[in-house]
Structure formats: C-alpha cells, structure tokens
C-alpha positions as CSV (number, residue, x, y, z in Angstrom):
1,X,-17.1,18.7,-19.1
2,X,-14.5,19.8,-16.6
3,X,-13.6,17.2,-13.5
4,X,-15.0,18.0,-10.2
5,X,-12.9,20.3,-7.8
6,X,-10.7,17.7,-5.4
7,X,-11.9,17.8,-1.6
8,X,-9.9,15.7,1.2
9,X,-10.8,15.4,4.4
10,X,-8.1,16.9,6.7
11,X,-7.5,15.5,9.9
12,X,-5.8,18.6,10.8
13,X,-8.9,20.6,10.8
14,X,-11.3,17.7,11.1
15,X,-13.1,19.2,8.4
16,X,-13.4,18.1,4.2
17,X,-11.5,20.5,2.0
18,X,-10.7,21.7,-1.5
19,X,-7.5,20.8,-2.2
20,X,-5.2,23.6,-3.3
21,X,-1.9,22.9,-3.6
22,X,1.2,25.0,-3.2
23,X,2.2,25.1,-6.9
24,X,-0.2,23.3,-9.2
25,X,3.0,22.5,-11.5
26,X,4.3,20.4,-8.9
27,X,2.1,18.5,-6.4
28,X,3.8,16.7,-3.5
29,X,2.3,14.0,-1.4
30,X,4.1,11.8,1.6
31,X,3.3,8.6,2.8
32,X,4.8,6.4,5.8
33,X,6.0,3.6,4.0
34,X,7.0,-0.1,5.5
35,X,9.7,-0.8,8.0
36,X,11.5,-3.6,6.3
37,X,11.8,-6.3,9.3
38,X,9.4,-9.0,8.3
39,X,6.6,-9.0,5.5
40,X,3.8,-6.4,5.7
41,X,0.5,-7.5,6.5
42,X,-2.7,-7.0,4.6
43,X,-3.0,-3.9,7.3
44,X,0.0,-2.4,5.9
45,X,-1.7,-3.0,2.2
46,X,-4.6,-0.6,2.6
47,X,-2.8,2.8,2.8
48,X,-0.8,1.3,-0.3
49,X,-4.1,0.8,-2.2
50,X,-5.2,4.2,-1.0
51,X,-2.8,6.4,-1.4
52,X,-2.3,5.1,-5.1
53,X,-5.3,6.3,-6.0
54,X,-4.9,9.2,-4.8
55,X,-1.9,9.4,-6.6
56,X,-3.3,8.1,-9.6
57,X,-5.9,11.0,-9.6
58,X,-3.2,13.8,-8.4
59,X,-1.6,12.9,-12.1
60,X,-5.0,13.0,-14.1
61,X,-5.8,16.2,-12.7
62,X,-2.4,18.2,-12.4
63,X,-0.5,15.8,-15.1
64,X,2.2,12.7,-14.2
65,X,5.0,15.2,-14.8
66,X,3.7,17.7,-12.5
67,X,3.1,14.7,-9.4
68,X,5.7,13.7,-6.6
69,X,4.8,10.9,-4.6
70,X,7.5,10.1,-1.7
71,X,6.9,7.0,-0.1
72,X,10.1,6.0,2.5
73,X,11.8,2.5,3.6
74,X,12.6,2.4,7.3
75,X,15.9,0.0,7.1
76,X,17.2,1.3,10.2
77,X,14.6,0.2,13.2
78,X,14.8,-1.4,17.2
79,X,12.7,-4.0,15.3
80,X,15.3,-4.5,12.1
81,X,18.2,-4.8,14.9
82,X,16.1,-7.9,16.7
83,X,14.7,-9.5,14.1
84,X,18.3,-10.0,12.3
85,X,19.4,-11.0,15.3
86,X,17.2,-13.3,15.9
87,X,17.8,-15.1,12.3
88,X,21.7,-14.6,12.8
89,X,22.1,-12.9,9.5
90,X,23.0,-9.2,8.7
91,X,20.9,-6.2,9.3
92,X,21.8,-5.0,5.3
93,X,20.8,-8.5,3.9
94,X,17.1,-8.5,6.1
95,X,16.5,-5.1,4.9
96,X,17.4,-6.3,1.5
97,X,15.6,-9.4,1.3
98,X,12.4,-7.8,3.1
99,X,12.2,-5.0,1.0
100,X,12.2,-7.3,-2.5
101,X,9.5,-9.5,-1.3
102,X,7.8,-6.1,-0.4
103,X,8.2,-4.4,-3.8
104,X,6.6,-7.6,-5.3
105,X,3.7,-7.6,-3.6
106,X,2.7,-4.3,-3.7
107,X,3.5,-4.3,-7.4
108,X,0.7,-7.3,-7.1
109,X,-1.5,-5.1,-5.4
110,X,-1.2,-2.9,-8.9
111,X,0.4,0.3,-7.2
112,X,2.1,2.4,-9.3
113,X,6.1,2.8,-8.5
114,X,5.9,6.2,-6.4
115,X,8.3,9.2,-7.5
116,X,11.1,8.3,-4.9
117,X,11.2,5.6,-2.5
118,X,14.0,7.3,-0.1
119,X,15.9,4.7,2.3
120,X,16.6,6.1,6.0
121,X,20.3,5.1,5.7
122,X,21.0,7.3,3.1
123,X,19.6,10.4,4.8
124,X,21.6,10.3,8.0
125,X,23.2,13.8,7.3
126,X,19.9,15.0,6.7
127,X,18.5,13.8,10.1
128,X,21.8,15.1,12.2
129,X,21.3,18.5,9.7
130,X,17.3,18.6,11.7
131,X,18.6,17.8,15.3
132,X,21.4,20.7,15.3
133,X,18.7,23.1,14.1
134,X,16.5,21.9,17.0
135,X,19.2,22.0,19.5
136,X,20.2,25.8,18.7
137,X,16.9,27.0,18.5
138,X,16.2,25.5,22.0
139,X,13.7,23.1,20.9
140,X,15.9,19.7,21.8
141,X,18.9,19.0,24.4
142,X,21.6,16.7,24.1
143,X,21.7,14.1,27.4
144,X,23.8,10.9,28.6
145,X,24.7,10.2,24.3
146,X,21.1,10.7,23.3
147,X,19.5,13.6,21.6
148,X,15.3,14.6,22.7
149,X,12.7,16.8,21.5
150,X,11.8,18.7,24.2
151,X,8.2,18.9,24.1
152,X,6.8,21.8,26.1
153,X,9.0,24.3,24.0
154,X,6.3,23.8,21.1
155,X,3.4,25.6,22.2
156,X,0.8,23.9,20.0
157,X,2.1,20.7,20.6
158,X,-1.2,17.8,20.0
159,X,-2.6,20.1,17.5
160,X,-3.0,17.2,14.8
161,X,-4.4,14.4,17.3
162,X,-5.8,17.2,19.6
163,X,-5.4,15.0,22.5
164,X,-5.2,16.0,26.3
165,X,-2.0,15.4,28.2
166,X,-2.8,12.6,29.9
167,X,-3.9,10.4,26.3
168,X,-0.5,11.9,25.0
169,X,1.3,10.3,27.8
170,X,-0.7,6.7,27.7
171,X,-0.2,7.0,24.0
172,X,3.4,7.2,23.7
173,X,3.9,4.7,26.2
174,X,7.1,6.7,27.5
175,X,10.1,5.6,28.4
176,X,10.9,7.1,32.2
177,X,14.8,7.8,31.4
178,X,17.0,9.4,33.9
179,X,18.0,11.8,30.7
180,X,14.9,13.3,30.1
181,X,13.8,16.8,31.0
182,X,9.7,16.0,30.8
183,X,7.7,12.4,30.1
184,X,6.6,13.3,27.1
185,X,10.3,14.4,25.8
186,X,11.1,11.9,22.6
187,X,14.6,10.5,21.4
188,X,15.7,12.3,18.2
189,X,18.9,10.8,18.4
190,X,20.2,7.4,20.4
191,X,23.8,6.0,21.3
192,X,24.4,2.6,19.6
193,X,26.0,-0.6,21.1
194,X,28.8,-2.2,19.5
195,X,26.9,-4.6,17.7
196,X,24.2,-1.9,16.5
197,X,24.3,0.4,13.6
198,X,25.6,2.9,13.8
199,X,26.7,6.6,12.3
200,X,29.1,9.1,13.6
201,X,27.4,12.6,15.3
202,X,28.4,15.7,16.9
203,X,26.6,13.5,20.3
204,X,28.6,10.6,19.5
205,X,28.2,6.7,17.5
206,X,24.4,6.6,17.6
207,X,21.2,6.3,15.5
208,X,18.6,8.1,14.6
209,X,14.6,7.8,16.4
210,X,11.8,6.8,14.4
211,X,10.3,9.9,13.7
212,X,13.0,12.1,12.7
213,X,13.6,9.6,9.6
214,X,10.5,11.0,7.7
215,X,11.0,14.6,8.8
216,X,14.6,14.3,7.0
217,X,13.5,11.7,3.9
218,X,10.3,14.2,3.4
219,X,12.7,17.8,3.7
220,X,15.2,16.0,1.4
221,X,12.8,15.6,-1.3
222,X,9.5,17.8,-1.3
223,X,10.6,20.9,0.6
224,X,10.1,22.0,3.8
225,X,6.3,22.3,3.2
226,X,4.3,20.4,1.3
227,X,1.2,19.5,0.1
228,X,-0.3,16.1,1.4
229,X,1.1,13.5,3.9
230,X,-0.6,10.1,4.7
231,X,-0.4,7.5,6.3
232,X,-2.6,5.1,8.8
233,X,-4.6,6.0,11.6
234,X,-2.4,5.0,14.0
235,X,0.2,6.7,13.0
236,X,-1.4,10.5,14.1
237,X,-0.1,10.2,17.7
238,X,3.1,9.8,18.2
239,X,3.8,9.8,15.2
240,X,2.8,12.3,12.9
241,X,2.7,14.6,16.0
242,X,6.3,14.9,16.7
243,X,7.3,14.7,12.7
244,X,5.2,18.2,12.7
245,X,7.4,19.3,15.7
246,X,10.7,18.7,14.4
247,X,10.1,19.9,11.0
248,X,7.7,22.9,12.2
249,X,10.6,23.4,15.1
250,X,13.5,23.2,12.8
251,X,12.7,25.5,10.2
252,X,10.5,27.6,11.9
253,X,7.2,26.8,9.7
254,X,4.1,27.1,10.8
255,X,2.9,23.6,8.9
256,X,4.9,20.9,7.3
257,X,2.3,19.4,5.4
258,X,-1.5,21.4,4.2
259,X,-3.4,18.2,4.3
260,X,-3.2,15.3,6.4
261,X,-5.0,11.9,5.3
262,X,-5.5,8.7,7.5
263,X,-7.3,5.4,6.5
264,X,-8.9,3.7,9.0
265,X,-8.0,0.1,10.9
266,X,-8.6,-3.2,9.7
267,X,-9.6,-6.2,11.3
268,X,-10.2,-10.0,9.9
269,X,-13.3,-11.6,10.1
270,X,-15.0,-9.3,12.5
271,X,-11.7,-9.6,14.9
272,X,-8.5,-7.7,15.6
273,X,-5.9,-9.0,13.5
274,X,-3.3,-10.6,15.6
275,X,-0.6,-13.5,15.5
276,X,-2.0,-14.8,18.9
277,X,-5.6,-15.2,17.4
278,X,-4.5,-17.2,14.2
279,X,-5.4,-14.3,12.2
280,X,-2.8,-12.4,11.1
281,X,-1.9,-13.0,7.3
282,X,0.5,-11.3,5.3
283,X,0.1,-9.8,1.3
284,X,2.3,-12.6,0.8
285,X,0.2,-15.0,1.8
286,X,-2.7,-13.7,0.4
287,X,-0.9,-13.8,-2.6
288,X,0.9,-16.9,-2.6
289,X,-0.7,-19.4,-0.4
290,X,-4.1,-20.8,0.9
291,X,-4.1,-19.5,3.9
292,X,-6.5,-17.4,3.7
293,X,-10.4,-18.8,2.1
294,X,-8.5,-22.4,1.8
295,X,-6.6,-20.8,-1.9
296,X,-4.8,-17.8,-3.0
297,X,-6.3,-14.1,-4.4
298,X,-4.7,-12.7,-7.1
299,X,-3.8,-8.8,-6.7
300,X,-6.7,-7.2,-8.4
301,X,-9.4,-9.1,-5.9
302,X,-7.3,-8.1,-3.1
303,X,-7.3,-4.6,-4.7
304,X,-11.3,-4.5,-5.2
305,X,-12.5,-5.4,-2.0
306,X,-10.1,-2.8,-0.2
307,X,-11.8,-0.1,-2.4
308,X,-15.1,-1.1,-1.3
309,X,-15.0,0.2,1.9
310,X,-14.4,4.1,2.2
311,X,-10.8,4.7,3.2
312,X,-11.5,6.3,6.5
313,X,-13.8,4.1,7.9
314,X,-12.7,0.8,9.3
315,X,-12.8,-2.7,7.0
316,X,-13.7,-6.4,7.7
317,X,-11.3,-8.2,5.8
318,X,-13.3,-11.4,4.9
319,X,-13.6,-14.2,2.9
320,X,-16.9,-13.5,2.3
321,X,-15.6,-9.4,0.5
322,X,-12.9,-10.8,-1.5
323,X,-15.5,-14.1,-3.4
324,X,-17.8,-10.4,-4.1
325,X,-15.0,-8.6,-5.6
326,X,-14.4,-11.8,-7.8
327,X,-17.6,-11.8,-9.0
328,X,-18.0,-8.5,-9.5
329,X,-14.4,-8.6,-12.0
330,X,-15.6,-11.6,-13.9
331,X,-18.6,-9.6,-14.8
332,X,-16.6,-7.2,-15.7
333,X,-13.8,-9.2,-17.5
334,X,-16.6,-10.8,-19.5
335,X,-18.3,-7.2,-20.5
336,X,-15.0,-5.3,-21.9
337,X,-13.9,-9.0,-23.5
338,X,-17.2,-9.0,-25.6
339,X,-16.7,-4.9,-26.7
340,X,-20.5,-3.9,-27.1
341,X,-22.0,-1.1,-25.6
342,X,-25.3,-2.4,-24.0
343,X,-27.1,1.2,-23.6
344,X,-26.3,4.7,-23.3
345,X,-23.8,5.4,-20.2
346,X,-24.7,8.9,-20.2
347,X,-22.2,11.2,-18.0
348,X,-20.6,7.9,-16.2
349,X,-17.1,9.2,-16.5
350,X,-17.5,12.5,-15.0
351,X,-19.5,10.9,-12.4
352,X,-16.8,8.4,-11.4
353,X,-14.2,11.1,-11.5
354,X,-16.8,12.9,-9.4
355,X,-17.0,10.0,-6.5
356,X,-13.1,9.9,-6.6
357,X,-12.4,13.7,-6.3
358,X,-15.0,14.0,-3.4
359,X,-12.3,12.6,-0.6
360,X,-11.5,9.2,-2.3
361,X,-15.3,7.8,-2.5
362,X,-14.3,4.5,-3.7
363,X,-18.0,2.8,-2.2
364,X,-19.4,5.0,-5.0
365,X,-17.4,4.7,-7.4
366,X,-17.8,1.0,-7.5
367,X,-21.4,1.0,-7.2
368,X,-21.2,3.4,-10.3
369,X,-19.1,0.4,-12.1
370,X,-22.0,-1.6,-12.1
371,X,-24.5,0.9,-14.4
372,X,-22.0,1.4,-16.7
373,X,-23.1,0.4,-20.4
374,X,-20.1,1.5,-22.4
375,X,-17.0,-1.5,-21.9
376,X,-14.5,1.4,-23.0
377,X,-16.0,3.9,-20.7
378,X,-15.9,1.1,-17.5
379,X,-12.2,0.2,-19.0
380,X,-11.1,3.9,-18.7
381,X,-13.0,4.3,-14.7
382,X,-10.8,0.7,-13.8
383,X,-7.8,1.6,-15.3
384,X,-8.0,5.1,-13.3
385,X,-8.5,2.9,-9.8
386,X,-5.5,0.8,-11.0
387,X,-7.8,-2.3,-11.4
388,X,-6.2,-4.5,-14.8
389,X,-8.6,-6.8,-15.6
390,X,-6.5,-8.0,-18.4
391,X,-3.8,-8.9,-15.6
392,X,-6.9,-10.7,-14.1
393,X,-7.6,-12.6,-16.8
394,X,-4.1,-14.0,-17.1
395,X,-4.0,-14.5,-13.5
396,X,-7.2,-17.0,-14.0
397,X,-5.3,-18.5,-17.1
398,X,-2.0,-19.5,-14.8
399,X,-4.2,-20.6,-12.0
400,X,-6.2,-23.2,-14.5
401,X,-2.7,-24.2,-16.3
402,X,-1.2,-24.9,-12.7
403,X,-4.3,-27.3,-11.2
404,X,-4.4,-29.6,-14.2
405,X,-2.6,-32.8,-14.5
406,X,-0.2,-32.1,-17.6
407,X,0.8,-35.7,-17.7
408,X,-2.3,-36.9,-17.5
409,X,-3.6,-34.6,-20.1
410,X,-0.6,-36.0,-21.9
411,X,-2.1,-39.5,-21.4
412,X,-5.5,-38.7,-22.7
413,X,-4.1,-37.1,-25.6
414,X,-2.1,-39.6,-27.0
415,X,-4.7,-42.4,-26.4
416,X,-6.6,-39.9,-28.3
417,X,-4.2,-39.8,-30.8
418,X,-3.6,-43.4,-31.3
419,X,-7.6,-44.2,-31.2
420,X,-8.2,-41.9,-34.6
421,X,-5.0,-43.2,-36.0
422,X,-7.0,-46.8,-35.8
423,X,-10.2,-44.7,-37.1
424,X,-12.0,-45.8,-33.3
425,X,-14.2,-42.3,-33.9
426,X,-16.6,-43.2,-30.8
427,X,-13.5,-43.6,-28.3
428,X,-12.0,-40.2,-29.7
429,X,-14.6,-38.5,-29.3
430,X,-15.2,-39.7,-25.7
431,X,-11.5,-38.5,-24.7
432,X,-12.1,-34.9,-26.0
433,X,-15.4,-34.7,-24.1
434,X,-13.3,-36.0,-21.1
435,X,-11.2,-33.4,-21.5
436,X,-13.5,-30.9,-22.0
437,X,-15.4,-31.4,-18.9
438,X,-12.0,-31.2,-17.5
439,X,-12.0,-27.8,-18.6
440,X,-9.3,-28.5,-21.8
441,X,-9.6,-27.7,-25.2
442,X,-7.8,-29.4,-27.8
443,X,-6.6,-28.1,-31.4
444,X,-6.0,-30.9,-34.3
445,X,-3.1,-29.3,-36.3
446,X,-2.4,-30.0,-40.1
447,X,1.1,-31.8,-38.9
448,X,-0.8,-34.8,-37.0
449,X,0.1,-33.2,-33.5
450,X,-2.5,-32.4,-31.4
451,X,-2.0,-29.3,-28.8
452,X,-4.1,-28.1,-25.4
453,X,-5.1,-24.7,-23.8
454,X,-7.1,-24.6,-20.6
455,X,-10.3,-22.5,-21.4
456,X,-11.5,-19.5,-19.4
C-alpha cells in the first residue's frame, strides 16, 4: 500500500495543495533559521520541530539522497552588533558562542542536522551579486551610502501577505529617511560605522539588510526557485514579502519559492510570552533548569507536546501539555520495552503516514499512537516524528542517578555490608528495603562487593 499523496497548505494561495515539486530527484525546502544574539526561545523551537518533520517525511517519500533542507544562521544583525556590545566581547565570539548552545538544543529537541546550515558572513558576494541586478534592472537605487528596494517598481508587491497599503506601512514600522524615494522602500544594503562590521561594496564599507541574507543564502544553495520555504507567522510581512521581491526582481522569476508554510504563534500559559511578564523561557532552560513546572523536560517531552497542536494554529505552552506528553511516552516506553503485540494494528502505518502527508496533521497522528497494538509498528510511526523513546528512557535514567545521594547510598551500603559480614540477616535486610523504597537496587557479586543501579 502506496503512501498518501503530500498536500500543504500554501499561504500563497491560501488554499491546501498537492505538493509537486520541481524535480522529484531533488527536493528543496528553506527555512529562516535563528539569529545568533542571545538563546532562542521555546517560540523559536516550534518551526524547528515542524519543519523537521516535514523534512523527515520529504526523505521517506522522495529518499534522504534526493532531500535538501537549507536552514541559515543570521551572524550579521543590528541586534548581534548591540548585544556584543553590551557584553564587551567580539561580534565573531557571540555568534560563536550563541550558535553552539543553539546547535545543542535543537539537537535535544531531536531535529535532524539540515542539508546546509549557510552563515550570512560567508555569502556577502552573493548579497552584493542580488543588489547590482536590482539596481540595473531599476528595481533598487543607491542613496547617501545605503542601497533600497524600491517598492512600487514590483507590481504585485503584498501578494504573499495580501495586505492593503496602509497594514504594509504599520507593519514595517518604516523608517522615515531623508534617502528614500517611497515609505515603504527597504534597505538592501547599509553604511557601517567604524566600529560595525563591515564588507567592502561598489556603495561603499557597509552591510547587508535583513532580508537580502536569505534571498542570497537560499539562491546560493537551491536555485533560483525552489520548492518549499518556511518559516513562522510572523515572518510573512516584511519579511518573506520583500525576500520574494528581490529574488523575483533580480532574476526576473515569477516565484522564488512554490509553497510557502507558516506555523502559528505561541504563547505561555494562556499569555503572550514576554520578558516583562516573567514568562519568557528559553530551550535552554527548558532544558537545563527548573524554570519552567519547578524541574527540567528532557527533549522528547518538549518535542511531544509541540506536535500536539496542529502547526498552523496557535499553542498554549503549559505545564499542564508537557506532564500529558510524559505520560503519554511512558506508556509508550513501557509498550515497545515489553515487545508484545496486544491486538491486530490493522492499516496503522499507512494511516499515520496518511495524517502526516495531509499538511503535517500531527493532532492525528498522535491520537493514532494511542490505538496502536503492534510496539514495532508504534516504534516505526515515532521514529518517523523524530520522537526516541530509547533517548527517553536514558534521559529518566540520568535524571534518577543525579537526585540520589551517592554518598549516602555509599553509607547504607557498607553498613549493609558489614551487618552480613557479622551474619545480622534482619538489619541487612532492612537496609536493602531502605534502599529500595529509595528507588535503588542492589547486586551481591561473587567477589564480596556489592554494586547499585537506580531502577526505572
């Protein structure tokens, strides 16, 4: 039995599609990925999560050799400038440090390394290559050091976000510059201060805007069209909008990407998450500290409770989600542990594959996890979600080993040890139960020693 056709809903038509791509031997998708100034936020995490499973499917159904997932770093940013600044340390060594910590998280997240993860600062050329196309085929000017888009000269300009002139205005938040032609005109190109970074251009020592970094990272390495780019809601105006101009404008395209995919906004607790409401936590923390729910969520938890949700609609990050998602993976930890089919699953694979093909139905795919009687079968539907319970059940083993007392273990032990050297049975036997209620079991070896594990 064949897997269902792939269908994605496509923001540029507003409508749910088959998904076609331009050469079935190589399938190219593009995502925003994080600006490296400080860590990302469990906001930042949920395209991760989502656009890895749509890779992951992209290389089950066209192969992992025929799959090209770009996903950029932004290491050049106003934000990257301040921020070092701020700590007094260099803009390469915050990029540096930033980008580790993120790699390690979303690696904890269980995303799969994407194709390429291109830097901004290596595709400079590529970026002054764009704005010299623009500026000869009348679609950006050069003014006062600084390089715009000029906006009117694209006739279907707001096509993706299909927003009135007005909402593109507010939403932009334009800057009113003495240089520009028209408010909605945006900076391709920027003179930098001494103490900025900064590359040398036909217009002068300057950097490059926000958005002509993907247009150059994504025409570097999937062509000048391609099949899918993602990203977060909030990214479709400005954003996304003006990447379409400059790549549509520069190489005189009619699209730059067939399929555009958003998730939807997050919030905490039934509130916008924000840093003036006490409510803004980091994958890090999540991860690492207990910040969040008084303790710390390993990966796959984290993982499972963003899935639960449909990626375009918006999610309640709560304490509440993430103690059901536990449950849920002990249940399921516990059923692929003991390896016995329970009943007959039936077609439970192909109807997985089937929620996941019809525009990322995660909410049913997960409620399908739940009927499956076959441990293999529910091992093969996690493992295409990215969910390792195996991970999860050596994340529960580290977590036990770290809150116990080792030296007090130790203690026990050897007061153990020295009550059946003087044969005291009853006051052995009362230490082991001790420890058992403490959650230790002990192992008697041939040598005398006696050794521990903490149990599941």
């Amino acid at each position: 039995m064949s897997t269902p056709a792939l269908k994605i809903y496509n923001t540029l038509s507003r409508t749910k599609e088959e998904f076609r791509p331009i050469d079935p031997a190589h399938v190219r998708m593009y995502v925003c990925g994080p600006t490296v100034y400080d860590y990302a936020h469990i906001g930042n995490a949920r395209p991760l999560i989502v656009f890895d499973v749509l890779f992951r499917l992209l290389r089950h159904l066209y192969g992992a050799e025929h799959v090209a997932y770009v996903r950029n770093i932004t290491d050049v940013d106003d934000k990257i400038n301040a921020r070092a600044f701020e700590r007094g340390i260099s803009i390469r060594e915050l990029t540096e440090e930033t980008n580790k910590v993120f790699q390690q998280d979303v690696k904890a997240l269980g995303c799969l390394e994407p194709t390429m993860q291109p830097r901004a600062t290596e595709h400079i050329a590529q970026m002054i290559a764009i704005i010299e196309r623009l500026i000869a085929s009348g679609h950006a000017y050069a003014a006062d050091g600084h390089v715009l888009f000029d906006v009117p000269s694209m006739q279907n300009y707001g096509r993706l976000s299909r927003r009135s002139l007005d909402e593109m205005l507010a939403g932009a938040r334009v800057d009113v510059a003495p240089y520009k032609r028209g408010d909605m005109d945006f900076v391709l190109w920027k003179p930098s201060k001494e103490h900025e970074p900064g590359w040398d251009s036909p217009w002068g020592r300057g950097r490059p805007g926000w958005h002509i970094e993907c247009s150059a990272m994504s025409w570097a390495h999937l062509g000048k069209t391609f099949d899918i780019h993602g990203g977060g809601i909030d990214l479709v105006f400005p954003h996304h909008e003006n990447e379409i101009a400059q790549s549509c404008c520069a190489f005189g395209q009619d699209v730059m990407a067939n399929y555009w995919m958003h998730n939807g906004f997050l919030q905490v607790e039934g509130e916008k998450m924000s840093k003036s409401l006490g409510n803004f936590v980091t994958i890090h923390e999540l991860l690492h500290t207990e910040k969040f729910g008084g303790r710390k969520w390993p990966g796959e938890v984290l993982r499972l409770a963003m899935l639960r949700t449909h990626y375009r609609q918006p999610i309640d990050w709560t304490v509440k989600a993430l103690e059901e998602a536990e449950t849920s993976l002990r249940r399921w930890l516990e059923f692929i542990a003991a390896g016995e089919a329970t009943g007959d699953s039936g077609n439970f694979l192909y109807a997985f594959e089937g929620a996941l093909a019809d525009d990322l139905n995660t909410p049913l795919a997960m409620k399908l996890l739940h009927s499956v009687h076959d441990p293999a079968q529910l091992d093969k539907a996690l493992d295409l979600v990215g969910i390792d319970v195996r991970r999860y059940a050596r994340w529960i083993e580290n977590e036990k080993r770290e809150s116990v007392d080792a030296n007090s273990i130790g203690a026990l032990i050897s007061a153990r040890l020295t009550a059946r050297a003087s044969k005291n049975w009853a006051e052995s036997d009362r230490i082991r139960d001790e420890l058992a209620a403490m959650g230790i079991a002990l192992k008697d070896n041939k040598d005398g020693t006696t050794t521990w594990e903490v149990k599941r």
